[in-house]
N, C-alpha and C positions, 0 to 999 in steps of 0.2 A: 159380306160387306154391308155397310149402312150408308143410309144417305150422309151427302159430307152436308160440314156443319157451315148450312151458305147463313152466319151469323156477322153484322161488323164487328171488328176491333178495335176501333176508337183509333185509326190510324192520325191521324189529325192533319190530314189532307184534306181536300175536297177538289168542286167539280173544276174550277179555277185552277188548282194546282199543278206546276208546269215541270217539265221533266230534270229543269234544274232543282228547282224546290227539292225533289223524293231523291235526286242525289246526291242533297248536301251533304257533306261528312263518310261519302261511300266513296272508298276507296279500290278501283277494280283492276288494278292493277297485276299482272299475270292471269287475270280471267280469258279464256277464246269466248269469244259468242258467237253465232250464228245471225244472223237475222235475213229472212227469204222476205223479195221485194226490199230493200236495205236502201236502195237509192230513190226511191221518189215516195211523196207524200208523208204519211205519217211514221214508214221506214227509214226513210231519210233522215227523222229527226230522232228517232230510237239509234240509229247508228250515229247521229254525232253526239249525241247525250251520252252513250256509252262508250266511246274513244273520249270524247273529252274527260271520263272518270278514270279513263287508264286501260281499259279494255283493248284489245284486238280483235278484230269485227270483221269477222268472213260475210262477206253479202256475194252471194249464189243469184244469177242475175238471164233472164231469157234471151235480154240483149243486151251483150257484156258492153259494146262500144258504147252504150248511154249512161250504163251506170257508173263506168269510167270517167266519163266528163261529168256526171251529175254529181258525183264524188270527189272529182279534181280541189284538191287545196283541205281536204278531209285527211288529218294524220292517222295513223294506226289501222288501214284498214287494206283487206286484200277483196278483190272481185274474183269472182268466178263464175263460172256458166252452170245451168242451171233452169231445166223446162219442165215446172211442176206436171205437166198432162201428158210426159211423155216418162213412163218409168224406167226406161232405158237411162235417160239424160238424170233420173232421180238416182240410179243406181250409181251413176258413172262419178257422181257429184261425192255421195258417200266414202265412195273407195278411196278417191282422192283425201279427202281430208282422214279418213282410218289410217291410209298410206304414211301422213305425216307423224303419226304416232305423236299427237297430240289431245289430252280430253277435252270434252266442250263444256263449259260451264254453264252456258246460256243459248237456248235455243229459240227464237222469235219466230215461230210462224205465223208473220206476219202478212205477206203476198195474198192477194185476193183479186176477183173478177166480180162484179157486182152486177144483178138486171140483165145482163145480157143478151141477144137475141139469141135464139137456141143457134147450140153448137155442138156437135158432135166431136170426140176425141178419142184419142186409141179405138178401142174394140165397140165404138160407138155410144161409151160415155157422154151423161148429158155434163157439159165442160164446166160448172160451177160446182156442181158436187167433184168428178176429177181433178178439179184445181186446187181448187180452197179446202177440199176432203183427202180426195185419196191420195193423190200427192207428197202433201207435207204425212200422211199416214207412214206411206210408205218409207220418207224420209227420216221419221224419227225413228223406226224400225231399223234401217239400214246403218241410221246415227247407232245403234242403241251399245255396242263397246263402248263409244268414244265418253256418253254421255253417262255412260256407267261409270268409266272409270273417273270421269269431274263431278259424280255426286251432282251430278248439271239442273236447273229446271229448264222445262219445257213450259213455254208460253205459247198461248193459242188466242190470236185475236180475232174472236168472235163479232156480235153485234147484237143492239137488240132486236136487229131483222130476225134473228131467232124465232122470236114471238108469232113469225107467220107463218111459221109450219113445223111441224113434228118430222121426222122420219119418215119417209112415203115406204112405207114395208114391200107395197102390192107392185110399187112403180118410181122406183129411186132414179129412175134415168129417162123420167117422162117421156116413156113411149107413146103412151095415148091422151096429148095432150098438153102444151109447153105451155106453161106460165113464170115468165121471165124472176118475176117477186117470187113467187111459190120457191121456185129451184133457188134462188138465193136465201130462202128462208130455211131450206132444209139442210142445204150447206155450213150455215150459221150453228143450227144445231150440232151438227156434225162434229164442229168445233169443238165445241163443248161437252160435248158426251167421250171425244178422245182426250179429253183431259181427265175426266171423271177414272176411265179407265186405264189411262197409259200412270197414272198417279198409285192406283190401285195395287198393280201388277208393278210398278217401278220404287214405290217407297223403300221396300226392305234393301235395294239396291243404292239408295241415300237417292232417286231421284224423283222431285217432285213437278206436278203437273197444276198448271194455272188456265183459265180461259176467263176473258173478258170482253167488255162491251169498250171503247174508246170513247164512246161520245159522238154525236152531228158535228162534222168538219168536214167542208169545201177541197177535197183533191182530186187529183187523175182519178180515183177511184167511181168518181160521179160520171165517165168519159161517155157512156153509153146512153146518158140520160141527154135528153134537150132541153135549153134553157126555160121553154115552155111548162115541162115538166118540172121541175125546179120550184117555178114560178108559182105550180099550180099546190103544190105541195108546203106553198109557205120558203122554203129552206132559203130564198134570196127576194130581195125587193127588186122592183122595174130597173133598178140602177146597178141590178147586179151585186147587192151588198147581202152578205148572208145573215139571217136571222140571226137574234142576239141569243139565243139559245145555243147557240153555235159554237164550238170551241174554235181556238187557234192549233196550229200544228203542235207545236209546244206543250197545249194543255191538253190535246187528245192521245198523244203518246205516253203522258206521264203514267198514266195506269198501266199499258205493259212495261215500262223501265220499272214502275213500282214495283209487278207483280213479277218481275225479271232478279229485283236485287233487291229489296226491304228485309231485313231481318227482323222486322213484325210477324212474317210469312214462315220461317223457320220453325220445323214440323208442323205445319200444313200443307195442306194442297187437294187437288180434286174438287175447286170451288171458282164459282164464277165472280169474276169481280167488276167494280164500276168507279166509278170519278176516285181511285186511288183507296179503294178500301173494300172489305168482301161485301157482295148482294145479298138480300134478301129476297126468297123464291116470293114469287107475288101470285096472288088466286088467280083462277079459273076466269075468274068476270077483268079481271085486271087490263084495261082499254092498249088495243096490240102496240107496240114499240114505246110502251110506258116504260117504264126504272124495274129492275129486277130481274129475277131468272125466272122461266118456265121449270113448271116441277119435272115435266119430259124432259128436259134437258139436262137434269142432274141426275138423271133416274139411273144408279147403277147398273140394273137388269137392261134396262135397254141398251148403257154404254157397253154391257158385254157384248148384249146380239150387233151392233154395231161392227165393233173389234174384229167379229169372227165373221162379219160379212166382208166388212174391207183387206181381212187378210185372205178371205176366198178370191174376192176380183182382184189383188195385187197379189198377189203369190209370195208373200211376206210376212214373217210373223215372226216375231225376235224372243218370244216365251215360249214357241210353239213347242221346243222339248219339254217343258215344264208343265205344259197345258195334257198334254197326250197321255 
């Protein structure tokens, strides 16, 4: 395998560009998609951006009664349940839609927990790497018939919170020592390095694999932060208005709808993208949560040991006869 080619293509988007913009003229009509977290924030609007193109839009959901009303007056779309940190409820979620004997065309892993105070999950998981990681791992694994048989891509949205941490090798589940950014930095990677490889291992199957950054935007996702913090960080003014650096919902999701359905993207994949068009890996001195990918986070070798760690702690592996 070689590093993918994280080069742009002159998509002719940019950071402004809003999820109507990348789907003008796309028509998705008999597509399924997936989207995890599908009812609030920046899932919210990857789900009505792709029902409004014609899509059918499963949103797998932890608290089905919210995303039902968060949903309400949303056409083309089915809810379902759905608890990324419990692999039981990831398995159970899978069957069901395998059951339907329908392919997936599009899969959004989307859903994330950000900062959070440590939290322990399943077999004592730290809950940002089992949420935002092993989780949707596990899920596109479980997906992997469905999405085989729709030639599907797989989107992974990442962040440039990546930039704060590598893969902790020694201690992925901060045993000795929580740090709330660290653990979401490593999760972010995580992102990314399962696209690098599930693209790898998926291409000859027609499926390809995307992760991205979305952009600074104001959602539930910020739930664990205080306005103080916020404040301190720049991201909103005294009055509560977020930095102009900042996108709207609209223009933070166009980059997974882009990197969901652009037929710019067509035989590619395994790269990380930004404001609607692929990154360029940025150096070593590159100032943290600046524009671009970390090289560790394209690094094929690493997205294997990855691979083969997450399918030891989820007992999952959808190549594993191909591998052995």
């Amino acid at each position: 395998m070689t590093t993918p080619p994280q080069r742009g293509i002159g998509s002719g988007f940019h950071a402004r560009s809003t999820t109507d913009d990348v789907l003008r003229g796309i028509d998705l009509t008999g597509t399924l998609a997936i989207v995890t977290g599908g009812y609030s924030g920046l899932g919210r609007e990857t789900t009505r951006a792709l029902t409004g193109a014609g899509a059918r839009v499963i949103v797998p959901a932890r608290r089905r009664a919210v995303a039902e009303r968060a949903l309400a007056g949303v056409d083309g779309v089915e809810v379902d349940e759905l608890d990324l940190a419990d692999l039981a409820s990831v398995r159970a979620f899978a069957e069901r839609v395998l059951a339907s004997g329908r392919p997936v065309d599009v899969l959004v892993n989307n859903a994330a927990v950000m900062a959070c105070p440590e939290t322990r999950v399943g077999p004592g998981w730290e809950a940002q790497f089992a949420t935002n990681h092993l989780g949707h791992f596990a899920l596109v694994n479980h997906l992997w018939p469905a999405l085989a048989a729709g030639g599907g891509r797989v989107v992974s949205v990442s962040s440039a919170g990546h930039h704060l941490s590598d893969i902790r090798w020694d201690d992925p589940h901060f045993a000795h020592g929580y740090d709330r950014w660290l653990a979401y930095g490593q999760a972010k990677t995580a992102n990314v390095l399962l696209a690098v490889h599930l693209d790898a291992r998926g291409r000859d199957a027609g499926v390809r694999a995307f992760a991205l950054h979305p952009g600074a935007i104001l959602t539930p996702l910020q739930r664990h932060m205080t306005r103080q913090e916020m404040l301190d960080r720049g991201w909103i003014d005294e009055a509560g208005t977020p930095a102009e650096s900042f996108k709207t919902p609209e223009q933070g999701a166009a980059t997974q709808v882009w990197a969901a359905t652009s037929p710019l993207l067509a035989g590619l994949g395994g790269v990380y993208c930004e404001d609607c068009d692929i990154a360029e890996v940025c150096g070593d001195d590159a100032a943290p949560m600046s524009g671009g990918v970390r090289g560790y986070a394209v690094d094929p070798r690493q997205a294997a040991r990855l691979w083969a760690l997450s399918a030891e702690l989820t007992g999952v592996d959808a190549f594993a006869t191909s591998t052995s």
